[in-house]
C-alpha positions in Angstrom: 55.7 59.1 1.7 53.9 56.0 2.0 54.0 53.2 3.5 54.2 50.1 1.4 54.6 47.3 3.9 53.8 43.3 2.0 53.5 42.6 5.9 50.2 44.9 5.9 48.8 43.7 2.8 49.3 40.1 3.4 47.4 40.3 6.9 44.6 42.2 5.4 44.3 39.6 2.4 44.3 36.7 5.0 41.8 38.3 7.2 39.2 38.7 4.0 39.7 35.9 3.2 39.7 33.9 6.5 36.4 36.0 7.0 34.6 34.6 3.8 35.7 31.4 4.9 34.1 31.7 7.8 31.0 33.5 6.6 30.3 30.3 4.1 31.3 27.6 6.6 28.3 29.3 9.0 26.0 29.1 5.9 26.7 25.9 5.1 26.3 24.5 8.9 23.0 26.6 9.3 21.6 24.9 6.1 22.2 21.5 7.1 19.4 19.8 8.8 19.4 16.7 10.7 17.1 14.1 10.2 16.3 10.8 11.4 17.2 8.1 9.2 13.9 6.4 8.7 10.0 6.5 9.8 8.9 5.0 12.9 5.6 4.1 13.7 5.1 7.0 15.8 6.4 9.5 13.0 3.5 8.1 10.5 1.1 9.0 13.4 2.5 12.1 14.0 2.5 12.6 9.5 -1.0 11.4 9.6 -2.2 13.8 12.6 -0.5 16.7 10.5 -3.4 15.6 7.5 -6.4 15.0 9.7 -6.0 17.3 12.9 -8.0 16.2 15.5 -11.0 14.9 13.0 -11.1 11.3 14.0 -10.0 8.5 10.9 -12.8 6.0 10.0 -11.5 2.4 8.5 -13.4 1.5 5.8 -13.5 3.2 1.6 -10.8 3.1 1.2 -8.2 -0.1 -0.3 -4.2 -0.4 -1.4 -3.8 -3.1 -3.9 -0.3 -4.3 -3.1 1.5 -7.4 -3.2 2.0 -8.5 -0.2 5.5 -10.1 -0.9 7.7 -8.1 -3.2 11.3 -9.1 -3.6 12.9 -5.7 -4.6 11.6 -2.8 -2.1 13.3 -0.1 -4.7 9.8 0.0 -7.1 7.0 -1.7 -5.4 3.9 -0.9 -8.1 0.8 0.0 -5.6 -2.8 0.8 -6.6 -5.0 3.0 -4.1 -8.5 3.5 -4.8 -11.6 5.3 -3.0 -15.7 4.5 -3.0 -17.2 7.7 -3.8 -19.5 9.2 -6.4 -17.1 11.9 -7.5 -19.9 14.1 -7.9 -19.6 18.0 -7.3 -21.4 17.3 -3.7 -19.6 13.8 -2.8 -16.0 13.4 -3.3 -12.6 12.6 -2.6 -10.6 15.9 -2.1 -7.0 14.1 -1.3 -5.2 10.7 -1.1 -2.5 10.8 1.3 0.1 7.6 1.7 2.2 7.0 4.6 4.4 4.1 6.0 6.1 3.2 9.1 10.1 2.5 8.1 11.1 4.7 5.0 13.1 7.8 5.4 10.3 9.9 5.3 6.5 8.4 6.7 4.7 10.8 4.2 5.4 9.1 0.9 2.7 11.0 -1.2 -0.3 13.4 -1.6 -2.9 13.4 -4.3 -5.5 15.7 -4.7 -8.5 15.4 -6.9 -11.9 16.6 -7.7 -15.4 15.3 -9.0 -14.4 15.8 -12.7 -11.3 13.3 -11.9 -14.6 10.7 -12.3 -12.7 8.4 -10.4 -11.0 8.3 -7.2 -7.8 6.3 -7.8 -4.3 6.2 -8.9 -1.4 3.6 -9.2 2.4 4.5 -8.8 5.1 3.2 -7.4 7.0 3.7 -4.3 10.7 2.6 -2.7 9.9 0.5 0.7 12.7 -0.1 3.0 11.6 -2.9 5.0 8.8 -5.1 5.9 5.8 -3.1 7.0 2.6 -1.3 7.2 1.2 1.2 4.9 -1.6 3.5 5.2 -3.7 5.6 3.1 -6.3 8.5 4.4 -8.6 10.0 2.3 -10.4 13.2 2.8 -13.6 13.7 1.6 -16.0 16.7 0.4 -17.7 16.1 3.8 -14.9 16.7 5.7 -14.8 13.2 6.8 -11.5 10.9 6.5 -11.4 7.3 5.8 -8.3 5.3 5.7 -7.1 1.6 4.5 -4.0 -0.6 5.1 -2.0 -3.2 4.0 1.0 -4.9 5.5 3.5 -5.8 2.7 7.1 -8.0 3.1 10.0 -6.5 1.1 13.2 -9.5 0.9 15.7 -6.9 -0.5 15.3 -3.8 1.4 15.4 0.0 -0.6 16.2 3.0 1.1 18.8 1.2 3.4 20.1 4.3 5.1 21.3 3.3 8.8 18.2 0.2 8.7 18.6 -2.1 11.6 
C-alpha cells in the first residue's frame, strides 16, 4: 500500500517551486550591472585612452561644427569632419566622439575608408549638460588627431541623477 500523504506532495511542490524562484532571482541579480549615472571628465579620458592606447593625440585636422548654444540637449545636430586625402595611402580609418557629462562618455564610432571620398558625417546626439566634446580621429598612418568644442545646453537631456 502506498502512501498518499497531500502533506508530502505539498512540500515537494513548494520546494520546486521555491527553488525556481530562487534560481531566476540569482539570474536576474547577476545580470544587473551597475553603472554610474553620467560621464565625468576622467571617464572620457579613460574612453578615449581605450581608442588611442598609449599613441599620443595631436590637436589639429580635425573640427565639430556645433552650436555653441542649443536650447534642447535631447537632439543637438553636430557635423564632424577630417583633412585628409582619402586616398588608399592617406586616410581617416575611424571617427570617434566622446563627452564629459552624458551617461556614457563614448557617444559614437565611425569607421571609413578612402572610397568614403570624404572624411565626414553629421548626426545628432542627446547632451545632458553644458560641456566639452571631443572627437579623435585615427588615421591610415597610425597617427590620431583630435578636435573640440565646448557647447551650452539650457534644457538638459539625459537627466538621470544630474547635479
Amino acid at each position: 500500500m502506498s502512501d498518499h500523504r497531500p502533506e508530502s506532495r505539498a512540500t515537494r511542490r513548494d520546494f520546486i517551486a521555491g527553488s525556481a524562484s530562487l534560481a531566476g532571482g540569482l539570474a536576474l541579480a547577476s545580470a544587473i550591472v551597475v553603472r554610474p549615472s553620467r560621464a565625468t571628465p576622467e571617464s572620457m579620458a579613460a574612453a578615449i585612452k581605450e581608442v588611442v592606447g598609449e599613441a599620443p593625440v595631436r590637436k589639429g585636422k580635425v573640427k565639430i561644427d556645433v552650436p555653441p548654444l542649443v536650447e534642447n540637449g535631447n537632439a543637438v545636430p553636430l557635423t564632424i569632419s577630417v583633412e585628409s586625402p582619402m586616398t588608399a595611402a592617406d586616410h581617416v580609418k575611424s571617427i570617434h566622439l566622446f563627452n564629459q557629462k552624458n551617461p556614457q562618455p563614448n557617444v559614437i564610432d565611425v569607421h571609413l575608408g578612402p572610397r568614403a571620398g570624404r572624411a565626414q558625417f553629421s548626426t545628432r546626439i542627446k547632451l545632458a549638460a553644458a560641456q566639452t566634446i571631443v572627437a579623435v580621429a585615427a588615421l591610415s598612418d597610425g597617427s590620431f588627431w583630435s578636435g573640440d568644442a565646448d557647447v551650452i545646453v539650457t534644457i538638459a537631456a539625459c537627466v538621470e541623477d544630474l547635479q
